[in-house]
Each structure stands twice: as structure tokens, then as C-alpha cells.
Phi, psi and omega in degrees: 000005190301316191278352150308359177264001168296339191273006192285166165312148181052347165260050165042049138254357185270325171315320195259347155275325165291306169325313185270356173307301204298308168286023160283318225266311166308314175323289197300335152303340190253338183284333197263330155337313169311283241258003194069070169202147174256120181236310199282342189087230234272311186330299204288320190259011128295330168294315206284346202288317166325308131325298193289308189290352190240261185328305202278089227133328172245005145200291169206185203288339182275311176319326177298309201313322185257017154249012040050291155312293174279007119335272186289019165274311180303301187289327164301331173287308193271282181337291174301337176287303118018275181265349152331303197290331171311320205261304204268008167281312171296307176296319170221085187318332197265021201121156146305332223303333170294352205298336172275327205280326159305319182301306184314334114341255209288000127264297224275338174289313173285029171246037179253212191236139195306149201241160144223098177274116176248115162193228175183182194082171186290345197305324205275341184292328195260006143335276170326295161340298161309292192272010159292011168244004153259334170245122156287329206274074173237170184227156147255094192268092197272149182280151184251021199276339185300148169199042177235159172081207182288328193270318146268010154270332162304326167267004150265336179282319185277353207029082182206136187325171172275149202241348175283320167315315170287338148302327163298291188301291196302319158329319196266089056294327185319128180255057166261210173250146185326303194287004139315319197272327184309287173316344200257336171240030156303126177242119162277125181277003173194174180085140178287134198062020202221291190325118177068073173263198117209123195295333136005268196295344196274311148332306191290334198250351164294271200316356160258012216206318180258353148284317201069014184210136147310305185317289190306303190309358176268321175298351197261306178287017184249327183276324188306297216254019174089030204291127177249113177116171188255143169247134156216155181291162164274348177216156168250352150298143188261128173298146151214145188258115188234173191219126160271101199278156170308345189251359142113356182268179200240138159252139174225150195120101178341289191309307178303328217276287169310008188238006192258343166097356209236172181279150179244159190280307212187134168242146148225190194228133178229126073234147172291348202256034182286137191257176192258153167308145139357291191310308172322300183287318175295327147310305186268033160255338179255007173289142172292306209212155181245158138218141187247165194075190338277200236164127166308087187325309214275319197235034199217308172250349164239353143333323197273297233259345164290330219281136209285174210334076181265314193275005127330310176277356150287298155289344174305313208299167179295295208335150169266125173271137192242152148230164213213113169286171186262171176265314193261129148330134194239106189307172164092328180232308170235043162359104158070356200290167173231168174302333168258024137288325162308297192302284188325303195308318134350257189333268208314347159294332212215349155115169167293194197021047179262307153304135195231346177193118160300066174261187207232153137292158168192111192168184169257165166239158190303162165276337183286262193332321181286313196281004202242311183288320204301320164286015189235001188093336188305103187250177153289131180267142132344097199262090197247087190306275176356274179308350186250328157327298188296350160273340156129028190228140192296152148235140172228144197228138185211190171273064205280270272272149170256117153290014203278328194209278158245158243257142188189175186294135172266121182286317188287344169278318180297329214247338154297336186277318207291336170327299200280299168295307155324288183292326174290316160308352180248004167034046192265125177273317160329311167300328202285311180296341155260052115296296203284329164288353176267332179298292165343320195224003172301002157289354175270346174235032175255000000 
């Protein structure tokens, strides 16, 4: 008896359900006009007599039939259309005007290919960004090393992994509407114990607390905001990021590391022997493609990769790894580095062959922008081809850089190159002609 309650009072449907009644019961009148034949009885061969004495009188019984038909195409049409729109005024109280570009997502998007982005920070958010309008099948695997700001006063009070990276990835994955995304990173500027906050985080550290697991609580706020792909920590152990300085001495704390000034030798993670999720290693064994980056090289991106055998399993996979270098130099960490100072810093973490394509910026940045970073130490890396060949690895290099604010990867130009290159590595022509139509027409679901 459940479906009679589609029939209660006030809920605007039954009018559009009697519409698609009355065109089925006209279609079928004109087809059996068409066809000679009585399906219906007395109804029907009233319709028909009607028809035959009006229509068929100015030309013949098939004309009526098929003006009959399509009468009752038309109401079928306009009846469901109707009642569609009844259920998304209900489903998404905030409009329609998204309703393809969500169909566009959540279908025609879970047929691309699986991605798996590994880093932390705003860099894997503006990743993401970008490539949730070629894929829904993406993973993030993010680092948990942080312990400075909102996100580490919340793991030291609550003892829980930090919740900010992972908030910023599922926000930027998100298919909600901006003022949703807008609420999940709202920061409070006052109140005790409140002040730098972000309700984000906060939201993130209930739902751990009233889950009993992080890993579900991300997944329980992956669903609130609609997420298309998965978030997961690179570890479920609690961390701490520690640094080996040039001068031999150890600093320990994420937060601590840029504030110590000095060049750094070697980071690791202690406890060393913190293992990766299951969920982690099975994304990158069913992945198309890795991007590591970009990212704060010391404390943003070999977190995930100290962490034991994640980057063992980055080389098993077939997938091709890319990694996305940053455009500025970061004081404190990668002082004067070139991209191919990035990339070494890799290798010695973490051995050869892991990386299979560098990519890059390649352009100038503004005088405004060199003179604004430039009072904080901060330079343009270094675009060095030569040197990243001789470690064995392709670099592909474009017109990355976004300025709008600060100077950091424009997501749909970074995510049109990986893009791009992903197929020419899989040198698939079929994928390739859907790359380029979705390159074509992503002003339509952006």
C-alpha cells in the first residue's frame, strides 16, 4: 500500500500522473486506429468513432490515428517532464539549472579513468579540482603529518588524525553548491577555544567521535557533501614529521620544520613503521594513472611516500606517476631548488624509478607577483629539462601558473596537461576522442 501515498493531498503529482495516464490511453487509440484493431472496448471505440466522423472526414482513419498518437505523445512527454521537475524542486531544493551537469558527473563521468592523487595541502585541493570534470573515479590519498593551526589543536586535544587536508579534498570533490562549500570552510575569528577554527574541522572531528573511526567519518561527510571519489589518510597512525638539517641537527613537528631555516637533509616519519590503509594500496593497484602533487615537497608530499609500503606499491603499479612540481620555491624548505632538485629530493627519499613524468610550469610570472613572494624568500623554480632527463624521467612542461591571488596551479590548465599526457601515454584512440570531447564542452559542467 506504500504507493498510494504518492496520491496524498498537496503533493503536486497526481495531476501529471493522470496527464500521462490520458496520453498512454490516446497513443493507443491512434495505434489501433492505424492498425484496425480494439484493445480498449466501449472508451476506445468512442475515440475511435470520434475521430473517423471529424479528422477522418477531412482526410483519412490513419490521419486521425496519427494525429491521435501524437496527441498522446505530447501529454506523455509533458506529463513526465512535470513530474521530474516535481522530484528535483524536492531533491535539490536549490535549483534545477545543475541538474545535467550532475547527471554528467555521476554518469557519463564514471566511465573515465581511475586517478589516484597523492599529497596534502591547498596544492591536492586544486588538483582535484580540476580533475573531477574528467573523472568521478578519483582517490586522494592525503597526508596526516600536519600538527600546526586548527587542524593541530584538534589532534592533540581530540587525539585524531588532522582534519584539514582532508577537508579541503572532500570540499574541492564535492558536487554541492558553493554556499555549502563556502560553510565547511568558514573560520572563526573569535570566541574561546573557537577562534581559527574551521567548521570544516570541527564538523569532521564530531563525526569521528560519533562514528568511532575516522576513515567512516570521512566517508559519512564525503556523503553529506556529495562527494564524487574517495578521501583517505596515507596512514591511520598518529605521526609525527620529523627533519634532519644540514648541520646534522633533528627538529621534529611538521609546523617546526619551515621555521627552522636551515637547508634540509632528510625527513622521516616516526612511529617509521606506520603502515598505509588497505583502501590506499588497493587504489593504486586498480589505478590508470598516480599524481603526486603539487605540494610542500618536505612536509606535504614524502609524508605519503615515507609512509611503509605505499611507494613500493607505486612501483608495482602499471599505472604511469606523474609528479607536479610546485612553480615557487617554499622558504624554509626548498630554498634555490630547481625541479630537479624536487625530483632528487624524491629519489633519495625514496629510491629510483618511482616517477615516470615531471610535470612543470613553463612561462615567466608577473613582476608584481616575483616582488611580492620574493619579500617572503620565495623564488620561481627553475625549469632545468637536461637534468630531469638524466635521472631518466619525461618532463612535460605548459602554462600552469594561476595569479588571481596567490601564485599556485590553475586547476583546469594543470588538469587539461595531465590529462593530456595520460592519454598520450596510453596512446588509446578511443579515450583519446573522449578526452577531447569532454576538453570541448567542460565549460558546461564547470
Amino acid at each position: 500500500m506504500e504507493g498510494f501515498k504518492w496520491l496524498y493531498p498537496g503533493l503536486k503529482i497526481k495531476r501529471w500522473l493522470l496527464l500521462v495516464a490520458a496520453g498512454l490511453f490516446f497513443l493507443v487509440s491512434g495505434l489501433t486506429i492505424i492498425l484496425g484493431v480494439t484493445l480498449l472496448a466501449s472508451a476506445e471505440r468512442g475515440v475511435t468513432w470520434f475521430i473517423l466522423h471529424t479528422l477522418g472526414a477531412l482526410g483519412s482513419p490513419l490521419l486521425g490515428g496519427l494525429v491521435v498518437a501524437g496527441l498522446g505523445m505530447l501529454l506523455i512527454i509533458l506529463g513526465v517532464q512535470h513530474l521530474a521537475a516535481s522530484f528535483f524542486k524536492v531533491l535539490f531544493p536549490g535549483g534545477t539549472s545543475n541538474i545535467w551537469q550532475l547527471f554528467y558527473r555521476r554518469r557519463y563521468l564514471a566511465r573515465g579513468p581511475h586517478i589516484v592523487a597523492i599529497g596534502g595541502g591547498t596544492g591536492l585541493a586544486v588538483l582535484l579540482r580540476g580533475l573531477k570534470n574528467y573523472t568521478r573515479n578519483l582517490t586522494a590519498i592525503v597526508t596526516v603529518a600536519d600538527d600546526g593551526g586548527s587542524s593541530g589543536r584538534l589532534r592533540q586535544e581530540l587525539q585524531i588524525p588532522p582534519p584539514g587536508d582532508i577537508r579541503n579534498c572532500l570540499v574541492a570533490l564535492a558536487d554541492t553548491e558553493s554556499l555549502m562549500e563556502d560553510l565547511f570552510n568558514y573560520r572563526f575569528h573569535q570566541g574561546e577555544g573557537l577562534a581559527g577554527h574551521s567548521l570544516g574541522n570541527l564538523l569532521l572531528a564530531a563525526m569521528t567521535d560519533m562514528a568511532g573511526d575516522f576513515d567512516r567519518a570521512i566517508q559519512e561527510l564525503a556523503r553529506v557533501l556529495a562527494v564524487g571519489g574517495r578521501v583517505i589518510p596515507s596512514t591511520t597512525s598518529h605521526v609525527t614529521l620529523g627533519a634532519e638539517l644540514a648541520d646534522g641537527s633533528i627538529i621534529m613537528g611538521e609546523s617546526n620544520i619551515p621555521a627552522a631555516g636551515q637547508r634540509i637533509k632528510r625527513v622521516f616519519l616516526q612511529p617509521a613503521a606506520c603502515r598505509p590503509p588497505a583502501a590506499a594500496l588497493e587504489a593504486i593497484a586498480r589505478a590508470d594513472a598516480v599524481i603526486i602533487g603539487p605540494g610542500s615537497l618536505y612536509t606535504s608530499i614524502l609524508p605519503n611516500l615515507l609512509v611503509r609500503g605505499l611507494a613500493d606499491a607505486l612501483r608495482q603499479s602499471p599505472a604511469p606517476v606523474f609528479y607536479v612540481c610546485n612553480i615557487m620555491t617554499q622558504p624554509g624548505e626548498t630554498d634555490g631548488y630547481t625541479v630537479g632538485d624536487h625530483l632528487q629530493a624524491i629519489i633519495d627519499h625514496c629510491g629510483r624509478d618511482l616517477v615516470d613524468v615531471v610535470i612543470a610550469h613553463r612561462g615567466p610570472i608577473s613582476r608584481a607577483a616575483r616582488r611580492r613572494y620574493g619579500e617572503k624568500g620565495a623564488r620561481p623554480v627553475v625549469l632545468e629539462r637536461a637534468a630531469v632527463t638524466r635521472m631518466g624521467v619525461q618532463l612535460r612542461s605548459g602554462w600552469l601558473a594561476d595569479e588571481t591571488h596567490v601564485v599556485r596551479h590553475h586547476p583546469e590548465r594543470l588538469a587539461t596537461l595531465l590529462m593530456e599526457e595520460f592519454y598520450r601515454h596510453h596512446s588509446c584512440r578511443r579515450q583519446r576522442l573522449v578526452y577531447l570531447f569532454r576538453k570541448k564542452f567542460r565549460h558546461l559542467v564547470s
